[in-house]
PADODO-965319 format. One record per atom (N, C-alpha, C): residue number from 1; residue in three letters; atom name; x, y, z. Coordinates in Angstrom, 3 decimals. Each point is the difference from the previous one (the first is absolute). Layout:
<tivexs>
<NUM,ALA,CA,<X,Y,Z>>
...
</tivexs>
This chain:
<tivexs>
<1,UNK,N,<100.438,96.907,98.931>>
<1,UNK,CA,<0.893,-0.827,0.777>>
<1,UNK,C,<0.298,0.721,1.317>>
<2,UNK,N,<0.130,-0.618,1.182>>
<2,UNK,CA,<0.654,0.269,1.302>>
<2,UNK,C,<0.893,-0.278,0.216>>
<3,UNK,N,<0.727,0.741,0.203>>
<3,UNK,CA,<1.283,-0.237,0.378>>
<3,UNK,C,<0.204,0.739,1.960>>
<4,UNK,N,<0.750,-0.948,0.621>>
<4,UNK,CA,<-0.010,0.294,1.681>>
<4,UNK,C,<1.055,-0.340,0.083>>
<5,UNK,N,<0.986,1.460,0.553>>
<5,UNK,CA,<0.822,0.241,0.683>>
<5,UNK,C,<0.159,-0.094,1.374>>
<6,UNK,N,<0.941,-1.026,0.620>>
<6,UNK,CA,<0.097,-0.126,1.183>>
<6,UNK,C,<1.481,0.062,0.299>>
<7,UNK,N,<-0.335,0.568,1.577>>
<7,UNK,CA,<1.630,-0.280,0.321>>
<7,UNK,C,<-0.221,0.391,1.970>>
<8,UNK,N,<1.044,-0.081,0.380>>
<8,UNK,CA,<0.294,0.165,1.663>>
<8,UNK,C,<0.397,1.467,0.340>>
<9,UNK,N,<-0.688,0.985,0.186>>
<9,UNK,CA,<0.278,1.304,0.475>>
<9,UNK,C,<0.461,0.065,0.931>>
<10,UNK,N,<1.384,-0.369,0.111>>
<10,UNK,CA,<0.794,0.373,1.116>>
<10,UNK,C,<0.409,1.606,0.539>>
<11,UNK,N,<0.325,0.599,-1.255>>
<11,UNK,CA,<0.094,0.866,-0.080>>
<11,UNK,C,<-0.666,0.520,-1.341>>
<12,UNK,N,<-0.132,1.184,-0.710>>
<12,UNK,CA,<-0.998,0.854,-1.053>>
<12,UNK,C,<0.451,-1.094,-1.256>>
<13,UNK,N,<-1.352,-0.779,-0.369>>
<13,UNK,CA,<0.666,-1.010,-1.082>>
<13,UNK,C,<0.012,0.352,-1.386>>
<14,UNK,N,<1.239,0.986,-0.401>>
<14,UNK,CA,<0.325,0.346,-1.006>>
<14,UNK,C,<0.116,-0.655,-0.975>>
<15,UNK,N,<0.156,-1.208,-0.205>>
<15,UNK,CA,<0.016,-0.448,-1.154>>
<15,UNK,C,<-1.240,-0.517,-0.880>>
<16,UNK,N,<-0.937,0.069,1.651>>
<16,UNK,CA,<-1.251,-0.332,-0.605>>
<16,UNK,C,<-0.844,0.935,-0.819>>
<17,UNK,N,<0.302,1.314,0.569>>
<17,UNK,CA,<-0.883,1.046,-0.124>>
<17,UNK,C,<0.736,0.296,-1.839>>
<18,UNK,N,<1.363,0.025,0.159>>
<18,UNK,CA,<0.871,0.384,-1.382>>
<18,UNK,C,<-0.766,-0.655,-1.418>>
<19,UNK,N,<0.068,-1.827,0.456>>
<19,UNK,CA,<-1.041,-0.713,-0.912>>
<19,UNK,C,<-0.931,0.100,-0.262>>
<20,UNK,N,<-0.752,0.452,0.903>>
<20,UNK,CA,<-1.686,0.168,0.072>>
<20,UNK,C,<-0.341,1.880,-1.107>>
<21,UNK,N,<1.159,0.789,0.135>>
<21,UNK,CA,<-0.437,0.949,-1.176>>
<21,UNK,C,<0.834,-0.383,-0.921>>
<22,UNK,N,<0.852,-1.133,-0.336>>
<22,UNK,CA,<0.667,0.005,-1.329>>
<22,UNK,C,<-1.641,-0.719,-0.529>>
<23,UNK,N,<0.011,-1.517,0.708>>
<23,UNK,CA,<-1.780,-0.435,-0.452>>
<23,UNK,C,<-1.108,0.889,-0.491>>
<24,UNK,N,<-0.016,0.938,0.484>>
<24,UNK,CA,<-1.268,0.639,-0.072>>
<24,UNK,C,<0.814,1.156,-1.241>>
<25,UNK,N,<0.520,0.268,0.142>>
<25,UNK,CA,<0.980,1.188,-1.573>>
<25,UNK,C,<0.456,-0.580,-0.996>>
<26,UNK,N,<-0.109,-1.217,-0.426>>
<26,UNK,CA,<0.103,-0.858,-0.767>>
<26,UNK,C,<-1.363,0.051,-1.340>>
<27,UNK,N,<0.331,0.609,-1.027>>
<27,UNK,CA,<-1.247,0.249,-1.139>>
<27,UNK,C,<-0.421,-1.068,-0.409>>
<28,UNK,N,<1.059,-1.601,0.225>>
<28,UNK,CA,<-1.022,-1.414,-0.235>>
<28,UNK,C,<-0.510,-0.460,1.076>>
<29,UNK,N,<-0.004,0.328,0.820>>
<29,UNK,CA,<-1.073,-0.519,1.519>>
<29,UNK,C,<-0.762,0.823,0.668>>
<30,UNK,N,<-0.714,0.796,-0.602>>
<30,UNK,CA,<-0.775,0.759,0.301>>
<30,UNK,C,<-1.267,-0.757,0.103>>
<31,UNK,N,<-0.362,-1.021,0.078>>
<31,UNK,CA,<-1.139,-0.850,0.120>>
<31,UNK,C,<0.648,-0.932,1.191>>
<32,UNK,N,<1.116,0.081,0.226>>
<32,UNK,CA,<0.152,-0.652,1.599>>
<32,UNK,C,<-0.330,1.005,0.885>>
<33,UNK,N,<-0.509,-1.068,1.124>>
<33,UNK,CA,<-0.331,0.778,1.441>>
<33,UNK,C,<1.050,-0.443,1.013>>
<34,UNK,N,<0.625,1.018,0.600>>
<34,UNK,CA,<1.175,-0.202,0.797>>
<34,UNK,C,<-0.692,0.095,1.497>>
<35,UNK,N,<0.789,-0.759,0.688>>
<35,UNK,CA,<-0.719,0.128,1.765>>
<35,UNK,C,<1.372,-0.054,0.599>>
<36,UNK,N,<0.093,0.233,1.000>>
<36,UNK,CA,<1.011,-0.195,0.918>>
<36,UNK,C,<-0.670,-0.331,1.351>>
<37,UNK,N,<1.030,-1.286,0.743>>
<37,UNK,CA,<-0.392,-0.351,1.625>>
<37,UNK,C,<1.682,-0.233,0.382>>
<38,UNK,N,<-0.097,0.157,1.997>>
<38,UNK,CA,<1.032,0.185,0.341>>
<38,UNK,C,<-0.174,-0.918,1.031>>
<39,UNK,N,<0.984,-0.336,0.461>>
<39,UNK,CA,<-0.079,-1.354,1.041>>
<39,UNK,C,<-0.023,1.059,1.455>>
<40,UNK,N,<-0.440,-0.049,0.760>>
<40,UNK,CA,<0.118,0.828,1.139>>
<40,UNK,C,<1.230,-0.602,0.642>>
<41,UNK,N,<1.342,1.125,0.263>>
<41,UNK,CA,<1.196,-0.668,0.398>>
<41,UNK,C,<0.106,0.292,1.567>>
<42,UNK,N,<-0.893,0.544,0.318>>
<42,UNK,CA,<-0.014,0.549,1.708>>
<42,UNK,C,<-0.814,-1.696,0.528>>
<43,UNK,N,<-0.986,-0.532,-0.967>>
<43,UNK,CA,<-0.622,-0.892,0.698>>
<43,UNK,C,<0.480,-1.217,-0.124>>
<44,UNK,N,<0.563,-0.121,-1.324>>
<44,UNK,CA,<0.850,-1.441,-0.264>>
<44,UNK,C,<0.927,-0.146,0.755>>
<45,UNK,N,<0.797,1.117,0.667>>
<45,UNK,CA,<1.417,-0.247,0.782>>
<45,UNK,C,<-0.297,-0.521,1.383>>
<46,UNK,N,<-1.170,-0.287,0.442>>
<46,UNK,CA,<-0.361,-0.012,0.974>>
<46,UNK,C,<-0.821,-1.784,-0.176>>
<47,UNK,N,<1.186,-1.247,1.199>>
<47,UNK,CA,<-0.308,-1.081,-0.775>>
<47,UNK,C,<-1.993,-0.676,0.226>>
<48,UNK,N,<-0.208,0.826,1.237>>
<48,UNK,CA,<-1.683,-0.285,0.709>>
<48,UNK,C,<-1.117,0.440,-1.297>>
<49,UNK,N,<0.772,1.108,-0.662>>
<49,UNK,CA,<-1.154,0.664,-1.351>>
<49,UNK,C,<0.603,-0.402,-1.431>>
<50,UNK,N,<0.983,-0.751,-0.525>>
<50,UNK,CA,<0.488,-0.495,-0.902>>
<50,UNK,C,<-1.226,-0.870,-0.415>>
<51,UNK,N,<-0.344,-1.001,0.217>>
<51,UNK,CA,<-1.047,-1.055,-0.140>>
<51,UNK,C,<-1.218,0.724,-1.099>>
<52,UNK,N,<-0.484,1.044,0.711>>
<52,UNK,CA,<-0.841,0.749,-0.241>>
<52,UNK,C,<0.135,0.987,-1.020>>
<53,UNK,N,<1.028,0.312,0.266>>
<53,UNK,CA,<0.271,1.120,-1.389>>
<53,UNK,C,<0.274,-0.991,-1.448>>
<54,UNK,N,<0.635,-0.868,0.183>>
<54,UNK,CA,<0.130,-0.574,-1.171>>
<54,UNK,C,<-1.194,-0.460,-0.934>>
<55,UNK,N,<-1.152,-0.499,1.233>>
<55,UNK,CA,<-1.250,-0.241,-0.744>>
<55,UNK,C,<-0.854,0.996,-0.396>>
<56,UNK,N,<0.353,1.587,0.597>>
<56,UNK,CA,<-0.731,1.233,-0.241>>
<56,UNK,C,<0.633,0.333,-1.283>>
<57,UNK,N,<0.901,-0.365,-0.292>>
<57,UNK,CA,<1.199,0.391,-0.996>>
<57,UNK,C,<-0.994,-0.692,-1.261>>
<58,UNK,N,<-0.077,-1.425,0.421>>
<58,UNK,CA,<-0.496,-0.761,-1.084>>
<58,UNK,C,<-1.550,0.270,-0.510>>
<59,UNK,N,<-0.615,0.249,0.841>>
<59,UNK,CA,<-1.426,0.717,-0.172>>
<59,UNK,C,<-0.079,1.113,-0.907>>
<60,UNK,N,<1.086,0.654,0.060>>
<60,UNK,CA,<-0.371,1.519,-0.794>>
<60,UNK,C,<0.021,-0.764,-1.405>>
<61,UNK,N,<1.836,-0.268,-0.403>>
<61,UNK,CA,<-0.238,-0.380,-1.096>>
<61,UNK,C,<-0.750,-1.050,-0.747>>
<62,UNK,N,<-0.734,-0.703,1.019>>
<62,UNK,CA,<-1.370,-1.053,-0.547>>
<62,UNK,C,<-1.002,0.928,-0.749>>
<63,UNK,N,<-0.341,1.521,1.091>>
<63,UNK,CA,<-0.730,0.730,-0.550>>
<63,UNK,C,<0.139,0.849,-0.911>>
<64,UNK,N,<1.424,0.053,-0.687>>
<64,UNK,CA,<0.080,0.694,-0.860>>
<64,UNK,C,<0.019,-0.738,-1.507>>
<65,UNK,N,<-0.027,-1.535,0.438>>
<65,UNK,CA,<-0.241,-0.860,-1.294>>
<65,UNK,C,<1.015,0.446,-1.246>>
<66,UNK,N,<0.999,0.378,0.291>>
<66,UNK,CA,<0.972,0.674,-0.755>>
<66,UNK,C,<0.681,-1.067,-1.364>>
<67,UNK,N,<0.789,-0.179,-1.270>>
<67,UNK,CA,<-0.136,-0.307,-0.893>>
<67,UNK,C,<1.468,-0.653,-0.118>>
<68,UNK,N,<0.687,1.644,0.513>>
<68,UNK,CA,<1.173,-0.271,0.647>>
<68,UNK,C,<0.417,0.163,0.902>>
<69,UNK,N,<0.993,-0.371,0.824>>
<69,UNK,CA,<0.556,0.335,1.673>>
<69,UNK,C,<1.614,0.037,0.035>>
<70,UNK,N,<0.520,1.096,0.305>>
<70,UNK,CA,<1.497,0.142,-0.119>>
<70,UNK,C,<0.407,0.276,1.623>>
<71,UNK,N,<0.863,-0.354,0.305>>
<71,UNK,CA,<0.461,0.129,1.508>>
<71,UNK,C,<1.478,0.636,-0.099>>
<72,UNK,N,<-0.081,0.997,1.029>>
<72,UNK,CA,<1.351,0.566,-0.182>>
<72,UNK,C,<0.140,-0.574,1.737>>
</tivexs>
């Protein structure tokens, strides 16, 4: 199973990273594969590259074909 962690790195996204080793230190999900993606917050804040990031956003996790998707 995939499981994809996402969230908006505004600043160091701790809660993602916290989940992502409870996931992975977990002795019943050791057959999940954990990923993490981050929204680029330097480019989204900016309304000319918003458009664009959102669909770059959406591309990754297309490519990660993930199982599950959690958004912080």
């Amino acid at each position: 199973m995939k499981i994809l962690l996402t969230s908006i790195s505004i600043e160091f996204p701790l809660a993602t990273y916290g989940l992502a080793a409870e996931l992975q230190g977990n002795s019943q999900l050791l057959a999940c594969q954990v990923e993490m993606i981050d929204l680029d917050w330097a480019r989204l804040s900016h309304y000319e590259r918003k458009n664009s990031e959102i669909w770059r956003y959406l591309a990754k996790i297309d490519a990660v074909k993930p199982d599950i998707i959690c958004f912080s």
